[in-house]
N, C-alpha and C positions, 0 to 999 in steps of 0.2 A: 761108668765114667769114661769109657774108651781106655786108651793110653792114661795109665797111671802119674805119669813124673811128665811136667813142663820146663819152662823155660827156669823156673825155681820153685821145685819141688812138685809135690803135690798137692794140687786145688781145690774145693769145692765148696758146692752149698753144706753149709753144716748140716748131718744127720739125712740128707737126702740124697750126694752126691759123695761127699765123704763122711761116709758113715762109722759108727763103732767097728764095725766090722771091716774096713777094711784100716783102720786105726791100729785095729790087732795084731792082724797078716802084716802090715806096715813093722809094727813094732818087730814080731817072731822074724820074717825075712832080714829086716835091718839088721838085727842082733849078729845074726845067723853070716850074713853076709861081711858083715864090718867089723867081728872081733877074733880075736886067736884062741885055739883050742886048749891050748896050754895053762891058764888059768881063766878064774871066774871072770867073764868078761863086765866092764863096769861103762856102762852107758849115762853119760849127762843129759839131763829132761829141763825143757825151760818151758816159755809159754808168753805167751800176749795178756791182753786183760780181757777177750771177749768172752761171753758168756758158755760161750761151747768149750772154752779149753778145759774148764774141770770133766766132762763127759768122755771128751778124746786125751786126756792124759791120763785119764783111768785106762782106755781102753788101749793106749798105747804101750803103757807101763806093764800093764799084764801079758800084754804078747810079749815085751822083753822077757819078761823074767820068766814066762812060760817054757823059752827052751835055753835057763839056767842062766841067763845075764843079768845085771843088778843093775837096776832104775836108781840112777842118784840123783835127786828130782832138785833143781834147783826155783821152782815158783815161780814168778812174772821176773820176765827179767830180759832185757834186747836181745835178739839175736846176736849180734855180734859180740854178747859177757857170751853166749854159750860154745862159740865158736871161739876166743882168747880163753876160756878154764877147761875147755874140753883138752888144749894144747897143753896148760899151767899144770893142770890136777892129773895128767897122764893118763887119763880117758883110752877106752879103746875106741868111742865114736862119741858124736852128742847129736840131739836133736831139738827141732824146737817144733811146738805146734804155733799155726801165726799163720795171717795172710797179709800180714804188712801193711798196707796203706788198702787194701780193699776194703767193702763195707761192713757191719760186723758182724751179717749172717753167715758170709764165707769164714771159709779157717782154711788152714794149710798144713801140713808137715815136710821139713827138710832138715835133709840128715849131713852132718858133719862128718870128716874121716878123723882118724887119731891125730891130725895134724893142723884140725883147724878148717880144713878147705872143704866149702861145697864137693860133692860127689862127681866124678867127669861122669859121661852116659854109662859106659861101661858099666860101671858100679848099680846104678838106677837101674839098667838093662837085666843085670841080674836079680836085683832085688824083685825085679817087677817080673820076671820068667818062675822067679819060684811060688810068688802069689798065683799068677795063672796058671803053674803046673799044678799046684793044691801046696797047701803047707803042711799036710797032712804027712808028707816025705820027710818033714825035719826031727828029726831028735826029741825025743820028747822026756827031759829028765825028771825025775823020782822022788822021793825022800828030801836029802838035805841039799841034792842039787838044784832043786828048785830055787831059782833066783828070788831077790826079796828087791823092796822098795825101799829106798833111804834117802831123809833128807841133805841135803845140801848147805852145813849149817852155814858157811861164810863167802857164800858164795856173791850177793850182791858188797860186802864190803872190800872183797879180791878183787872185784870189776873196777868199784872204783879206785882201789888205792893202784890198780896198773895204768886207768886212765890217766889219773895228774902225775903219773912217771913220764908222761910224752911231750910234756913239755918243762922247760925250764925257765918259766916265768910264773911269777904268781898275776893274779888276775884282780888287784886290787885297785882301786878308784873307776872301776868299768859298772855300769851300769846296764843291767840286762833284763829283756825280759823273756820268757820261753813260753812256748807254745807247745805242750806234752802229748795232745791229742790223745788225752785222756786213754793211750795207752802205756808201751813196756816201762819208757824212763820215766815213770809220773813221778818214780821214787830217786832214781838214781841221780839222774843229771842236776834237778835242783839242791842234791848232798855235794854234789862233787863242786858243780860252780864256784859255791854258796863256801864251802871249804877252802880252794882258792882264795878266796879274798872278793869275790863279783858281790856288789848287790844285785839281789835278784828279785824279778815279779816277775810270777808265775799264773799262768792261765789254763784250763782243760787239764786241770792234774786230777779229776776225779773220777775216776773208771766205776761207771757201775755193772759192768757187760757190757752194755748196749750203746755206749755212749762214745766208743772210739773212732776214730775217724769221721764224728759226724758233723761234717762243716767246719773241721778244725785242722790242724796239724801241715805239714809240707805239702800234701795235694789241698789246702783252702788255705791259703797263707792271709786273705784278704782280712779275718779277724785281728791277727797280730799285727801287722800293720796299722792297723787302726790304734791297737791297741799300745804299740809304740809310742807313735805322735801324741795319744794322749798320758805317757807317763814320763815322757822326755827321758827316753833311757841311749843307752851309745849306740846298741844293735837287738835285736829279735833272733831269737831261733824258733824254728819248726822242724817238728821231729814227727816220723811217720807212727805208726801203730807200733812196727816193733822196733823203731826206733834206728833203723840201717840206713836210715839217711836223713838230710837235712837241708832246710831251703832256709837261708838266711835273711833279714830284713836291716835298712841299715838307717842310721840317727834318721835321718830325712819320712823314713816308710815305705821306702822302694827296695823293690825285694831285688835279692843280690841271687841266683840261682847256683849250681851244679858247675855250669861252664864260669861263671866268675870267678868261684869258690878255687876252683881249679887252677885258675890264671894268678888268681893271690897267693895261691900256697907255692906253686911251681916258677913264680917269678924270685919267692923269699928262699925256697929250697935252691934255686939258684946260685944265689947270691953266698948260701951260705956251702957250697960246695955238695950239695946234698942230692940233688936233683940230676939220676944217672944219667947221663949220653944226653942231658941238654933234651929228653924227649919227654911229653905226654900220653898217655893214651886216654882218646875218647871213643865214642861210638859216630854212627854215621847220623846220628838224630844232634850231635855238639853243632852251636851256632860258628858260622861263618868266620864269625867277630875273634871267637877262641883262635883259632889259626892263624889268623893275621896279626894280635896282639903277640903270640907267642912267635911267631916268626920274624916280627919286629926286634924280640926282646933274643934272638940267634939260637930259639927252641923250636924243636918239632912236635907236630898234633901229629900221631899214628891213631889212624880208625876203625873201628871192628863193628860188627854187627852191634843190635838192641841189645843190654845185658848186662849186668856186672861181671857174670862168670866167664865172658868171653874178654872183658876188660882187663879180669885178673889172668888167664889165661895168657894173650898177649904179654903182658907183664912181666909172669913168669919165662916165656918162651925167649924172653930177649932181654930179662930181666934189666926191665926199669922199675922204681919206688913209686909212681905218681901216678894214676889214673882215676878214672870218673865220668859220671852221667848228669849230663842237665839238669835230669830229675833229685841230683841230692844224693847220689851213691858215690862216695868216694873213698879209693881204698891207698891208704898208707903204708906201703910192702914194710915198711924198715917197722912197723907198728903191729897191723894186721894182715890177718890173712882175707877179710872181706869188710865190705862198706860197713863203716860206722860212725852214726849221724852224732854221737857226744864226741869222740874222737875228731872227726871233723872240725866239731865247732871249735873245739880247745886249739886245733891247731893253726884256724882263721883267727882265733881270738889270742893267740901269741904275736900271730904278725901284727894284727892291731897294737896292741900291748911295746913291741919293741920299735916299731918302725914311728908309735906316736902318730900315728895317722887316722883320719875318723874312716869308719867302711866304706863308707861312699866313695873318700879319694880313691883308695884301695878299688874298688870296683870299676872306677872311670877309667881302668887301665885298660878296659875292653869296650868297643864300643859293638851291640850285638845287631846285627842284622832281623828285622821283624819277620817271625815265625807265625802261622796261621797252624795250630793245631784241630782240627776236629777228629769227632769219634763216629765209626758208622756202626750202630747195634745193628749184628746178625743173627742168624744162627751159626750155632757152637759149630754144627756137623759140616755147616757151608764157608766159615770165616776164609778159608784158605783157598778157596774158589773165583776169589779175585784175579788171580795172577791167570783164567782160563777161560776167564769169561770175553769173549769176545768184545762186547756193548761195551765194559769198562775200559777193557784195555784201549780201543780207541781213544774211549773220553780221553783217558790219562794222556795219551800222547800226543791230542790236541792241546791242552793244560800245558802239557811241557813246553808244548813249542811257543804258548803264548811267556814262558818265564824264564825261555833255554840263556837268551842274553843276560839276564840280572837277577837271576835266582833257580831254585831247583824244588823239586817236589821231589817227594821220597813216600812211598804206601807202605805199611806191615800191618800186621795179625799183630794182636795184643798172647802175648804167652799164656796168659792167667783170666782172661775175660773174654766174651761173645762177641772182642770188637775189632774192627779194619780201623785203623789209626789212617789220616790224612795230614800229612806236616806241606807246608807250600813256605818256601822261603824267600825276601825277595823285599823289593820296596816299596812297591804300591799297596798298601794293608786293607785297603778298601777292596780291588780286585784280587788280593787271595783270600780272602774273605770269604766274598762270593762263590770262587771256582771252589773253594773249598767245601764250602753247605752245599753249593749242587752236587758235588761228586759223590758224597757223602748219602746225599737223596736218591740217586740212582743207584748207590751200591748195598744201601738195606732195602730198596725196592725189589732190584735183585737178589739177592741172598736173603730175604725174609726166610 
């Protein structure tokens, strides 16, 4: 697989790329790395709904408890319940296996520290130095120190009774429907809403393995939308695989994104004293539209790289409550420690709820500058070969100069996929269009 840990966590094809084996060495090095010698160290285990995670939660679970740490496996369940109980249940670490909103051949694993937060490199760094120095150097205990595996019995009813502690409204006379992408919250979110007071319709809550993210959830919002208009409900949610984020739909069918989501909650945290230093953070992929609503409204958009962790990062570093990605990752400081797609919605769906306003108005507070996304499939070993290739680099800065007056282009590497990302910003949607499938054309012609 190369380099073990990306931009979050660890990637791959199931059973081919990430295999039991290194599921194992994942598990022994985590443990090893992330708990205190002092007592039995006790690790949280969560999971997605795809088919590989019973194979790699076997095989992960065994390497914990191989050098004495206890698996307390809590079953399909968001990453972000595992990251809030890994904090709650005094955990020494937790992990989750999940590739989030990928397809459901891949899977993933990433590890939480005792405090909730993704890993900084440091940590990965090491984890990933003792796998390739051999694990065969770690500790290998005996008898009764042999760690054991155990269930997690109240763990999905902990998630949710901290979810409806974050807000202070009940959510009755709303009308909703959710879109589970037949992954992690297939169970959770429709208990919590539903509790609440929301009537609820629910669509893709039925995981059979194979079936998660396939044409449904916050990356295919198009189902729920449809499915909105025809059940005349107030708003739609879409929730990823493992449920860390969320693309919203609003009475009308028009999807409400990441950078809206962000403008409604950070305009209501405002208002109510809550929202530190009057700032946001987004990343360099937030629409235009974000920064000038909230500059309007006498708040600042701060930018950082692709990424949630760089968003919490920031966050932390100048400590503001409020940041978020386009794509539906939005993290709550005063709530969580990382993006969480139910958490989110609860807290879109209180401003609704008190301000009396339908989503739409709420959302017409930004008006978004037209975004041309395309994808250019590469190769994995060349993705990053963009920024040196001669031919491209040209292109690009012919492109720029034709968008330098009224828009901007921006290229990356996908962290977790084969792909060069093409964003072209601007107002002519017809000619970013185009400059964007040619660039796109010459850059997996090149990097095949």
């Amino acid at each position: 697989m190369g380099r073990l840990f990306g931009t979050d966590g660890v990637r791959g094809l199931a059973n081919s790329e990430l295999t039991c084996k290194t599921a194992f060495e994942l598990g022994q090095a985590g443990a090893y790395v992330l708990t205190k010698a002092r007592h039995r160290p006790k690790i949280l285990v969560g999971r997605d709904t795809r088919i590989s995670g019973d194979m790699l939660e076997a095989a992960l679970t065994a390497g914990i408890c191989s050098v004495g740490a206890e698996a307390v496996v809590a079953g399909v369940l968001p990453t972000p319940a595992i990251a809030c109980l890994t904090r709650r249940y005094g955990m020494d670490a937790g992990v989750v296996i999940s590739a989030s909103h990928n397809a459901m051949e891949y899977n993933g694993i990433k590890f939480f520290d005792h405090c909730g937060y993704k890993l900084p490199d440091e940590l990965e760094d090491r984890i990933e130095r003792i796998i390739s120095d051999g694990t065969g150097k770690l500790p290998v205990p005996v008898g009764e120190k042999v760690g054991r595996r155990v269930p997690a019995w109240n763990a999905e009813k902990d998630y949710a009774e901290f979810l409806k502690s974050t807000i202070d409204v009940d959510l009755k006379g709303l009308k909703l429907a959710l879109d589970c992408a037949n992954g992690a919250s297939y169970r959770v979110a429709p208990k919590v809403l539903q509790s609440l007071g929301a009537e609820v319709r629910i669509r893709k809550n039925a995981p059979d393995g194979i079936n998660i993210n396939d044409g449904c959830g916050s990356t295919h919002p198009e189902g729920l939308q449809g499915f909105v208009r025809e059940e005349k409900v107030d708003a739609g949610l879409a929730f990823d695989g493992d449920a860390d984020r969320l693309i919203a739909v609003d009475e009308n069918g028009n999807l409400v994104d990441g950078d809206q989501i962000l403008l409604i909650c950070a305009l209501d945290m405002k208002d109510r004293g809550l929202l530190k230093q009057n700032t946001v953070v987004g990343t360099v992929m937030s629409n235009l539209g974000l920064k000038i609503a909230l500059k309007k409204a006498g708040c600042t958009l701060e930018q950082t790289r692709v990424g949630d962790r760089y968003v919490l990062e920031r966050m932390l570093e100048r400590n503001y409550s409020l940041g978020g990605e386009q794509s539906g990752h939005i993290i709550f400081r005063n709530h969580s420690t990382t993006g969480d797609g139910i958490l989110t919605a609860l807290q879109m769906l209180s401003v609704v709820k008190r301000s009396g306003k339908p989503l739409s108005a709420l959302a017409a507070g930004m008006t978004k500058l037209p975004q041309v996304l395309v994808n250019a499939r590469v190769s994995e070993a060349k993705k990053h070969c963009y920024a040196e290739d001669a031919v491209i680099q040209e292109e690009i800065r012919k492109i720029e100069s034709r968008f330098r007056e009224e828009g901007r282009v921006l290229i990356r590497t996908s962290g977790t996929e084969p792909l060069v990302r093409i964003m072209i910003e601007g107002t002519d949607q017809q000619l970013m269009e185009k400059e964007a499938v040619r660039l796109a054309g010459l850059i997996e012609q090149r990097l095949a």
